[in-house]
N, C-alpha and C positions, 0 to 999 in steps of 0.2 A: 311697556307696549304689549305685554303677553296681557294682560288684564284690559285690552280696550280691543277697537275693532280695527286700529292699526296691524295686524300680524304680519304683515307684508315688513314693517321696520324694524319687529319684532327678532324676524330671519336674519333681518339685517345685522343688526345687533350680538344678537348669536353666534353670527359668523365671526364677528370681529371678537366679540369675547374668545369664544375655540382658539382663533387664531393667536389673543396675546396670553393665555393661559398655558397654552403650549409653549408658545416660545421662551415663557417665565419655567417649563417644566412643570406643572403645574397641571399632570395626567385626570387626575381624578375630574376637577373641574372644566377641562377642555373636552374631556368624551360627555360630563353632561351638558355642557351647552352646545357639542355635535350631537347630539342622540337631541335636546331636544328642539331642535335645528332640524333636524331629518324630521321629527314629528310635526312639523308644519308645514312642513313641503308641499304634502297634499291636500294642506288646508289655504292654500296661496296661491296668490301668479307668481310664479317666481323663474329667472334665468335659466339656462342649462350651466352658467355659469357659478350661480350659486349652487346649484346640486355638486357638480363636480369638486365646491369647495366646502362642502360638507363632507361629500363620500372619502374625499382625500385628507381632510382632515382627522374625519374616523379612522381611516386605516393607517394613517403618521402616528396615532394617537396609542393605537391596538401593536403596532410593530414595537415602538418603546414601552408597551407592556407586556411585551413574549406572547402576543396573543394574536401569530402568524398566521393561521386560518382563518380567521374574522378580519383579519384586514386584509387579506386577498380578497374576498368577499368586498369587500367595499371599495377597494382598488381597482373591480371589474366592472363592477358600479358606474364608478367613476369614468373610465374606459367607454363606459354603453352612452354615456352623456358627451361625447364631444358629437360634435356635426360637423358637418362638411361646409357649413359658413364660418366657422373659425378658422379663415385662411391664415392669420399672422401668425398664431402662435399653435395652430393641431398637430402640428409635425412633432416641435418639441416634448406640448402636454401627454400626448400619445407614448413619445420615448419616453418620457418622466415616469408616468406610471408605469410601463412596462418593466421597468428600470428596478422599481418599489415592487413591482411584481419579484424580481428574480432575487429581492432581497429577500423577502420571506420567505421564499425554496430554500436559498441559501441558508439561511438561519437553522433549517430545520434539515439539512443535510443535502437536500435533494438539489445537489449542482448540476444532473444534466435539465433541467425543467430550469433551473437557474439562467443558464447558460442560453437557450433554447429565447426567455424572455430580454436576452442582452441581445442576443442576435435581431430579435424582432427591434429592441428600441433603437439600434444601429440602421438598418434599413429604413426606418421610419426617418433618419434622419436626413441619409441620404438623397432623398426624396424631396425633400425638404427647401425651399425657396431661401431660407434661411438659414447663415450659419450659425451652427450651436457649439462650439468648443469647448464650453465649460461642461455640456451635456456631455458630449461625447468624452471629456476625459474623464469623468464620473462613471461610463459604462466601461471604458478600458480598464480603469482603476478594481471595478469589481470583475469584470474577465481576469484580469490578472491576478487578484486574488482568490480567484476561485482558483487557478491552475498554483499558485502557490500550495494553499491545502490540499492540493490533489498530488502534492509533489513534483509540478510539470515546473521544473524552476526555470528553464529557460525560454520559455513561453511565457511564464509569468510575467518575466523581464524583461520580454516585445513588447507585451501591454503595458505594461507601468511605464516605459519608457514613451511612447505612442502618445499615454494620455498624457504625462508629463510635457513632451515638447509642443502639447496642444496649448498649457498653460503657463507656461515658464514663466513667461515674459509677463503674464497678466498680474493684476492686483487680486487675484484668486487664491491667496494664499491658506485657505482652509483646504481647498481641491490639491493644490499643490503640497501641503504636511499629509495630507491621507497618503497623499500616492509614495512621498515618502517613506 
C-alpha cells in the first residue's frame, strides 16, 4: 500500500504491524513501522485515533528501549490527540498515558514528577463515568512502588494493598503478580 495511492490502508497496516511487532518484542521493527506510521500522518485523512495509536505506540516502544525522553515526548503527543468526543473511553486513555507518563520519571529517578503524573491519572479517573479498576490498581501498584524506593514502607503497603483489593478477585492476574 506504501507504493500505490491507497496510503490511507497504508497507516493502517502500519499500525497493526507496530502493534504485533511489539507485542512479539520485536523493538527494532515496531519503532520502524511507528516512525513510518507517523510519517504519513500528514500525508492522510486519518483518525485522532490513529495518531494517538502511533504516538503511544512510539513511546511503549522508546520506554522498552531506555529511551525515557523521547517517549515522554510522544506520550504528550499522544495526550494533545484525545478530544472531548471520546466520551467512552477519555477518562481512562488520559490516566493511561499519564500513567506512562510517570513511568519514565520513574525510570530515570525523578519520583516526585512521577508521583505528580499518578496523581493526575487518579483524578482523571475519578471523574470518570466509567469504572476502571484494572487502571486504578496499575497507578496504586506504581504509587507504592514508588514509596517502596523512597523507603516510605508503610505507605508503600496502603497502595499495593488498595490496588490489590481492586483486583483480587479479577482474572487480572499479570496486575495482580506485579503488585505481588
Amino acid at each position: 500500500y506504501l507504493r500505490s495511492e491507497k496510503l490511507d490502508r497504508a497507516l493502517h497496516y502500519l499500525i497493526l504491524a507496530g502493534q504485533k511487532a511489539a507485542r512479539d518484542y520485536a523493538n527494532l521493527q515496531a519503532r520502524m513501522h511507528y516512525e513510518e506510521a507517523a510519517n504519513l500522518l500528514p500525508k492522510v485523512v486519518h483518525t485522532g485515533e490513529q495518531t494517538q495509536q502511533v504516538q503511544e505506540g512510539l513511546g511503549d516502544v522508546l520506554v522498552f528501549t531506555g529511551e525515557y525522553a523521547k517517549a515522554r515526548q510522544f506520550y504528550q503527543n499522544a495526550l494533545e490527540t484525545i478530544t472531548t468526543e471520546e466520551v467512552n473511553d477519555r477518562d481512562h486513555r488520559y490516566s493511561s498515558l499519564h500513567r506512562k507518563i510517570a513511568t519514565t520519571y520513574e525510570r530515570q529517578g525523578d519520583f516526585d514528577r512521577s508521583l505528580t503524573h499518578l496523581a493526575e491519572a487518579c483524578r482523571s479517573l475519578e471523574v470518570s463515568p466509567i469504572s476502571a479498576p484494572v487502571e486504578k490498581a496499575n497507578i496504586f501498584n506504581e504509587i507504592g512502588w514508588i514509596h517502596f524506593l523512597r523507603g516510605n514502607f508503610e505507605e508503600a503497603k496502603n497502595f499495593l494493598a488498595a490496588g490489590l483489593n481492586l483486583v483480587e478477585t479479577s482474572r487480572q492476574y499479570d496486575v495482580i503478580a506485579s503488585i505481588h
